[in-house]
C-alpha positions in Angstrom: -14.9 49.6 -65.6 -18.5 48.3 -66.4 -21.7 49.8 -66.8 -19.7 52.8 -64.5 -18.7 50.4 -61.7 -15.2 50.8 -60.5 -14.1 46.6 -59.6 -11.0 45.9 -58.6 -8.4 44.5 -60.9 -7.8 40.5 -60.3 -6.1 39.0 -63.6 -3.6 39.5 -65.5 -5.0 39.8 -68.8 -3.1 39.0 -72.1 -3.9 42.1 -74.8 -3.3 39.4 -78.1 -3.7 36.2 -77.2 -0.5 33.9 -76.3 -1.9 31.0 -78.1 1.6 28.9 -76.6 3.6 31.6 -77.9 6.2 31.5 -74.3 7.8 35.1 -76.0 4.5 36.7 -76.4 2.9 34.7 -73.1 6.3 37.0 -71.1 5.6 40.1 -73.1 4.8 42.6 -70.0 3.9 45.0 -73.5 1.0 42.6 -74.0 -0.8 42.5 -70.4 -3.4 44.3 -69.2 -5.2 44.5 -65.6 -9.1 43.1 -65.4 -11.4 42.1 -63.1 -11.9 38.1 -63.4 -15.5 39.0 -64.8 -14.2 40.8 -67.4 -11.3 38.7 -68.3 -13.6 35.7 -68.7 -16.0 37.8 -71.3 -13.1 38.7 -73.0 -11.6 35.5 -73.3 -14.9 33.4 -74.1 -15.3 36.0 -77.0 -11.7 35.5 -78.0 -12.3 31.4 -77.7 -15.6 31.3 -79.8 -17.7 30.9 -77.1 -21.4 32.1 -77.1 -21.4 31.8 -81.1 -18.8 33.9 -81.5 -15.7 33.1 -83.0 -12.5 35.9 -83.2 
C-alpha cells in the first residue's frame, strides 16, 4: 500500500536480495508480493540508484 492506495500485487519481490545466489533466488521464505511500482523503488534503492547505495 502507498500513500493509502490499495494496488494490486504484480512481482514477485525478493525480501534480501539474490545477488546470483540460485538457493536464496528459490527461497519461497524470501519473497514478497508488490506492485511493479513499488518493486522498482525498492530495487533502485537496493541497486544504488538515485544516490543511494545499500
Amino acid at each position: 500500500m502507498q500513500s493509502g492506495k490499495l494496488v494490486p500485487a504484480t512481482v514477485v519481490d525478493h525480501i534480501k536480495p539474490h545477488k546470483g545466489d540460485k538457493a536464496l533466488f528459490w527461497d519461497s521464505s524470501n519473497w514478497q508480493a508488490l506492485c511493479k511500482r513499488c518493486h522498482d523503488i525498492k530495487t533502485a534503492k537496493e541497486n544504488g540508484r538515485w544516490g543511494r547505495g545499500v
